[in-house]
Steps between C-alpha positions, in 0.01 A plus 500: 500500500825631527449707158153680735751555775734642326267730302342599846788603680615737209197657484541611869798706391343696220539878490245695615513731159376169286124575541449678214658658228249761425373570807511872641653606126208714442595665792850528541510702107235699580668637859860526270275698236390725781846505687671591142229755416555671865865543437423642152313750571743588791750529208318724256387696794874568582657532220226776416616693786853401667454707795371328815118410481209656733593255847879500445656780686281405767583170531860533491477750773251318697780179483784712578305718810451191659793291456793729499726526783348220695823300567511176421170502367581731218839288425310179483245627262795669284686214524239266302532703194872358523393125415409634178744668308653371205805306653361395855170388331655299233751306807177436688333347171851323439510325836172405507451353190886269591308410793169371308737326286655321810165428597410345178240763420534507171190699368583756755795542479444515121193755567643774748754652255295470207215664650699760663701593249182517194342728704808751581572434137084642432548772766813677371323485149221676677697760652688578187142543337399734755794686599424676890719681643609397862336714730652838634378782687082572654747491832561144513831320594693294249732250620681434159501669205458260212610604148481183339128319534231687463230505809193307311414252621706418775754223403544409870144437605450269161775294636372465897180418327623223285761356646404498837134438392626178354712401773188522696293274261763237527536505892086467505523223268786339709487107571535523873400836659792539736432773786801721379284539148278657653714751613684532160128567372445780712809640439465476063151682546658762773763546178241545249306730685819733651622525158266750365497722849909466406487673217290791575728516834791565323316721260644344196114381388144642446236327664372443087828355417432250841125470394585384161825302584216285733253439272806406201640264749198326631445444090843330460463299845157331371635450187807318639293293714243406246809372274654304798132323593493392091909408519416324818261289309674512122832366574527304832926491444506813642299432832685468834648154540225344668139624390311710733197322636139636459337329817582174667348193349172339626582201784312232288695586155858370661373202798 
């Protein structure tokens, strides 16, 4: 008896990602196929012709009509693209990640870095293989000019995509949904989605260097999340201290 209530109560705290091991594979490859075919394409395309594509110039000055000289506005939105450079985006990844540890969060804290850091390792090899210039000129405004990366795909919007995509799969998946996640949540996807409009803002991006730095990220961010459902079932040492429970247990399996 005490062997059934012991099995019982366990099986109230198994992780949701147990189902099955298989499930949704078919799936998940073929969207990565697509998302890695997409970005590509984007590349060839590019590196064909450096210059900005048809939908560039446009879009640059369609950003910059609308959000320069607005105030605070157009500091805000300048400002995000600030999180992400090289030295204040590896601090936030730094503190973070000490804080999982803290928190005993061992496959995330083990996750965020590695994740980040593979795909800003696959996105400079990208932009080395391509080679675009920054932008300059067609009457737009650049805020900085950069001599040292070149503009495809856009290093920062990979990162807001990933990293902040992941911090947002983590606060969803979050034991006890605390009203202040919520907020956190809105303000990750308000990051992710500024980021891009950032970058054309300052006029340091194409909208094709955005477009593909999107589509490379959302590849990376499924990928890392598809690896921490299988760790989160593989090797249960890493899991947070106490398991994360999939649904309370029926009343008649503990009375």
């Amino acid at each position: 008896m005490a062997f059934v209530e012991r099995t019982t109560v366990e099986s109230r705290y198994q992780p949701a990602d147990v189902t099955s091991g298989l499930e949704g594979t078919a799936g998940f490859f073929l969207l990565e196929v697509l998302l890695l075919a997409l970005v590509a394409s984007l590349a060839l395309v590019v590196h064909a012709h450096a210059g900005p594509l048809p939908g560039d110039v446009g879009g640059v000055r369609a950003v910059q009509d609308s959000l320069w000289g607005r105030g605070e506005l157009t500091t805000m939105v300048e400002d995000v693209s600030t999180l992400s450079w090289p030295i204040p985006g590896a601090i936030t990844i730094a503190v973070v990640t000490g804080l999982l540890l803290l928190l005993r969060q061992w496959l995330s804290a083990l996750l965020i870095p590695l994740s980040v850091g593979v795909a800003d390792g696959s996105n400079y090899l990208v932009s080395q293989l391509v080679k675009r210039p920054r932008p300059s000129g067609y009457g737009i405004h650049v805020a900085e000019q950069i001599k040292n990366y070149y503009s495809f795909p856009s290093g920062h919007v990979l990162y807001a995509v990933v990293f902040f995509g992941l911090l947002t799969f983590l606060a969803f998946r979050a034991r006890h949904q605390a009203n202040w996640l919520g907020i956190v949540i809105v303000l990750l996807l308000a990051l992710i989605i500024l980021m891009p409009i950032s970058r054309l803002l300052e006029g340091e991006h194409w909208p094709s260097d955005v477009l593909a730095s999107l589509l490379w990220g959302f590849f990376w961010l499924l990928a890392a999340i598809r690896v921490y459902r299988w760790a989160w079932v593989q090797w249960p040492a890493l899991r947070r201290h106490i398991p994360e429970p999939l649904s309370p247990a029926p009343r008649s399996v503990l009375e």
